[in-house]
C-alpha positions in Angstrom: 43.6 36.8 34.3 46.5 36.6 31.3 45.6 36.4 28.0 46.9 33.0 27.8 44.5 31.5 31.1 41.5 33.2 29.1 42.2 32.1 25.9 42.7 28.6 27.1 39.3 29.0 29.2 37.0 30.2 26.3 38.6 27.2 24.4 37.9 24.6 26.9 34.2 26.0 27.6 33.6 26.0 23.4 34.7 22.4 22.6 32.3 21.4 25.9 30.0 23.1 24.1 30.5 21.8 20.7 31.1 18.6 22.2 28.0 17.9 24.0 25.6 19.4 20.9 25.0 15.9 18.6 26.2 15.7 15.2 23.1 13.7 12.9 23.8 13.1 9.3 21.1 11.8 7.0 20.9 7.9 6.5 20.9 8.5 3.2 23.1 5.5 2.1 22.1 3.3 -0.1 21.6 -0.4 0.4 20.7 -3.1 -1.7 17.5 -4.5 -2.0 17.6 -8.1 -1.3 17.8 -10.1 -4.5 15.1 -12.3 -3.8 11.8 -13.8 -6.1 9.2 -11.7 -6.1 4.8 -12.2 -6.9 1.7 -10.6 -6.2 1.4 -12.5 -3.3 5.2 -13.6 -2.3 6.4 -9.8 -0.4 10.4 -10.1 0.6 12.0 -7.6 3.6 14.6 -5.6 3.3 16.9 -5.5 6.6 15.9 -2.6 9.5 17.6 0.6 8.9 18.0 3.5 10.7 15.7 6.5 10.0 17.1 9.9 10.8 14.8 12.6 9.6 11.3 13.1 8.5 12.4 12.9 4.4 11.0 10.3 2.2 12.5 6.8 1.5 14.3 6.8 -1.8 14.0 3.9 -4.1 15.7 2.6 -7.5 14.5 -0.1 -8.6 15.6 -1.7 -11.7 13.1 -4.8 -11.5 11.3 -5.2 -14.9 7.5 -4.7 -13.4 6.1 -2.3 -11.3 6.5 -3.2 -7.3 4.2 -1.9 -4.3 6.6 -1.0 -1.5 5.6 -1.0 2.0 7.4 0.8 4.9 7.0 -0.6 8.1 8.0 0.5 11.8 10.4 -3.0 13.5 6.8 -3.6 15.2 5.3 -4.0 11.8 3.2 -0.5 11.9 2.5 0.1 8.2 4.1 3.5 8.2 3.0 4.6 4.5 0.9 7.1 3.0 -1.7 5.9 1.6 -1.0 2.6 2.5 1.3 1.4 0.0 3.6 3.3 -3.0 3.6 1.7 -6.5 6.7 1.7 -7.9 7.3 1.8 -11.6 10.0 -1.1 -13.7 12.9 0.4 -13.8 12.7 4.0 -12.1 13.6 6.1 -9.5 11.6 7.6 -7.1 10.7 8.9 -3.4 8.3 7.2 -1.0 6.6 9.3 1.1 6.1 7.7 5.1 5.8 8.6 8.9 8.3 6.2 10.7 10.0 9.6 12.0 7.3 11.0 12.9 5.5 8.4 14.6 8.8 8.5 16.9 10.1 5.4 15.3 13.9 5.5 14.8 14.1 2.4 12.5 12.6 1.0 8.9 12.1 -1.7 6.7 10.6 -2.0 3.3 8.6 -5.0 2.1 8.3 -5.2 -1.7 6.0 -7.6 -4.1 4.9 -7.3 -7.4 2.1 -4.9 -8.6 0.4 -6.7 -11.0 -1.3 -9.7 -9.9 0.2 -13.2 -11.5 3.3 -11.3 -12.4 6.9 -12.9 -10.8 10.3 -11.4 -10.7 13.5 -11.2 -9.5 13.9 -8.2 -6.7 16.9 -5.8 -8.2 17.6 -2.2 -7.0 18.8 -0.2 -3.7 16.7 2.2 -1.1 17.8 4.4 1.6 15.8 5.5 4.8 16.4 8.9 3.8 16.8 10.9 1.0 18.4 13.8 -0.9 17.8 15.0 -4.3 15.0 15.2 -6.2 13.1 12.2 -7.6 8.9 11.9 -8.5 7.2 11.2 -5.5 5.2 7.4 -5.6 2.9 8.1 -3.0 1.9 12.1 -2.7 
């Protein structure tokens, strides 16, 4: 064989290769969290994302009270450690959860207040995934 037929050969046989491996990037975009009233008892959704990795859930929230944050599986498993993660006004922070690795490929957050008989307006953005390095709500 020519060098030309065996360079073309290992070319064709590494981009099948390359080609068939998938590619996954964090989902580690931030979205908005939905601007919506807020209480103790009054929890609003965010909309299902895609969870990639086993990393926390990052959260910024720039409400002026603490929240509790809840991530749930679409089925509405709580997917949470410890059940909830408290969020403090104003803050960033990471959220720890098993959606990914209770084989669930998809999240939402549900958010209320912290402090019973305390209202607000929802303000801030999340991601599924995370990067960085924030306090941790929930160890």
């Amino acid at each position: 064989m020519n060098k030309k037929k065996t360079l073309a050969l290992c070319l064709a046989t590494c981009a099948t290769i390359f080609t068939s491996i998938p590619v996954y990037a964090n989902n580690y975009t931030d979205s908005n969290l939905p601007e919506k009233y807020i209480g103790y008892n009054n929890y609003v959704d965010t909309k299902l994302r895609h969870k990639k990795d086993d990393s926390y859930h990052y959260i910024y929230s720039t409400a002026s009270v603490p929240i509790r944050v809840i991530s749930y599986s679409p089925d509405r498993d709580n997917c949470t450690k410890h059940g909830y993660a408290v969020i403090p006004a104003n803050s960033k922070r990471f959220i720890t959860n098993y959606v990914n690795e209770r084989t669930y490929s998809q999240c939402r957050l549900s958010i209320c207040t912290n402090i019973s008989g305390v209202t607000t307006t929802l303000h801030g953005k999340w991601s599924p995934d995370s990067i960085g390095s924030y306090p941790i709500a929930n160890p």
